[in-house]
C-alpha positions in Angstrom: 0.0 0.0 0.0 1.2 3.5 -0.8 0.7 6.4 1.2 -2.5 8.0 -0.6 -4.0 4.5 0.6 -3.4 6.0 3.9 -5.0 9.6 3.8 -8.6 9.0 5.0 -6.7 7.2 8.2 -4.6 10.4 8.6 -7.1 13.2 8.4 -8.9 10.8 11.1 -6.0 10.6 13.2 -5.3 14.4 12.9 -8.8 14.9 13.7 -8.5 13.0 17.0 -5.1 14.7 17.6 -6.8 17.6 17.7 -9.2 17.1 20.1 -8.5 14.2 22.4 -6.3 16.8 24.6 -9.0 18.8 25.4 -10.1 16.1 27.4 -7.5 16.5 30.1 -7.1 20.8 29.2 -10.7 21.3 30.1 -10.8 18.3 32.4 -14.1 16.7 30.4 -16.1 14.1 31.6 -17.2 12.8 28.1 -14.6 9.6 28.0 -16.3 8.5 31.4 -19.7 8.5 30.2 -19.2 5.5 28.0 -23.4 4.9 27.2 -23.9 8.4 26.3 -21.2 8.5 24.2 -22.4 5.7 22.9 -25.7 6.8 22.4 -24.9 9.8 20.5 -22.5 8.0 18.0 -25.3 6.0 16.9 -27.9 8.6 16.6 -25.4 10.9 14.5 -23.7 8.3 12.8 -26.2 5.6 12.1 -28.7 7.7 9.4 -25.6 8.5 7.8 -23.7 4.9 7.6 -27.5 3.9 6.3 -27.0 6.8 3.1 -23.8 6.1 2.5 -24.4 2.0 2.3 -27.1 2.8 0.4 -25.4 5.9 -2.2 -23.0 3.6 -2.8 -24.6 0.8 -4.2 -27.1 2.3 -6.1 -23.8 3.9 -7.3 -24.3 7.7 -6.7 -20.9 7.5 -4.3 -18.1 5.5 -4.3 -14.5 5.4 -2.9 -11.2 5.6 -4.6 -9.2 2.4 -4.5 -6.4 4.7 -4.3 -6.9 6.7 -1.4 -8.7 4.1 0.9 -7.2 1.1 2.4 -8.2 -2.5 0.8 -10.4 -3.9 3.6 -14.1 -3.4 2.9 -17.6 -4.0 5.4 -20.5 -4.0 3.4 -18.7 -2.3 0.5 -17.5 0.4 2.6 -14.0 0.9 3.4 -12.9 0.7 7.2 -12.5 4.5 7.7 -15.3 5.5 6.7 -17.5 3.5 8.9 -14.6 5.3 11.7 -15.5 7.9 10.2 -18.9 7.6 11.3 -17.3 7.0 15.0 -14.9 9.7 15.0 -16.6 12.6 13.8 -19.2 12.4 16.3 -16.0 12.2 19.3 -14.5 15.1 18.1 -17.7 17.1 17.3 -18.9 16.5 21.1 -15.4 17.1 22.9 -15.1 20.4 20.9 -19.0 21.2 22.0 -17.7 20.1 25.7 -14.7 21.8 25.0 -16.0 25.0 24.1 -18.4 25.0 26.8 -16.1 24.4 29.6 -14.2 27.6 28.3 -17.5 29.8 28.4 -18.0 28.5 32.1 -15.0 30.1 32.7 -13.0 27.0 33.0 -9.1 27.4 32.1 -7.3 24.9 30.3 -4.1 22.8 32.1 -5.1 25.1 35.3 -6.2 22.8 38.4 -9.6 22.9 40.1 -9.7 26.0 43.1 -10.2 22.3 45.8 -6.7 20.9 43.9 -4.6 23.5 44.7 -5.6 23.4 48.7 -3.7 20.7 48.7 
């Protein structure tokens, strides 16, 4: 496999980069709320991994052999059924994110009970 094989993998990957370190900046909660994380992969991603299977056998979409890796489900390649995964992660961590910030929260700054300690 060449490289372009692996540029749907890395824009996911940079995607995650991104955003995972919020996670411990902000101090979010998301990762330990497993079921409603869950919960809202599947409602966001689930209408859209039904399009998708569906455009692209009917043949309105489709996914160039040359920029996906080889392994297929249903016709679809493996990232973009992560895709369906991933985008939902980072969408809600930046949301969390973002909110934390309004609230005043700083990032890499402990809580005001941490630092009586």
């Amino acid at each position: 496999m060449s490289l372009p094989h692996w540029s749907y993998v890395a824009m996911l990957a940079f995607c995650l980069a991104g955003t995972l370190p919020l996670v411990p900046a902000f101090r979010l909660q998301v990762l330990r709320q497993p079921g409603r994380l869950l919960l809202t992969i599947g409602l966001a991603g689930t209408p859209f991994l039904l399009w998708d299977l569906w455009a692209t056998h009917v043949g309105h979409w489709w996914f160039d052999e040359d920029q996906t890796l080889p392994w297929r489900l249903a016709g679809l390649p493996l990232e973009e059924i992560a895709f369906f995964v991933v985008i939902p992660v980072v969408s809600v961590l930046t949301l969390e994110g973002v909110s934390a910030a309004r609230r005043g929260v700083r990032p890499w700054t402990p809580r005001a009970h941490e630092e009586a300690r």
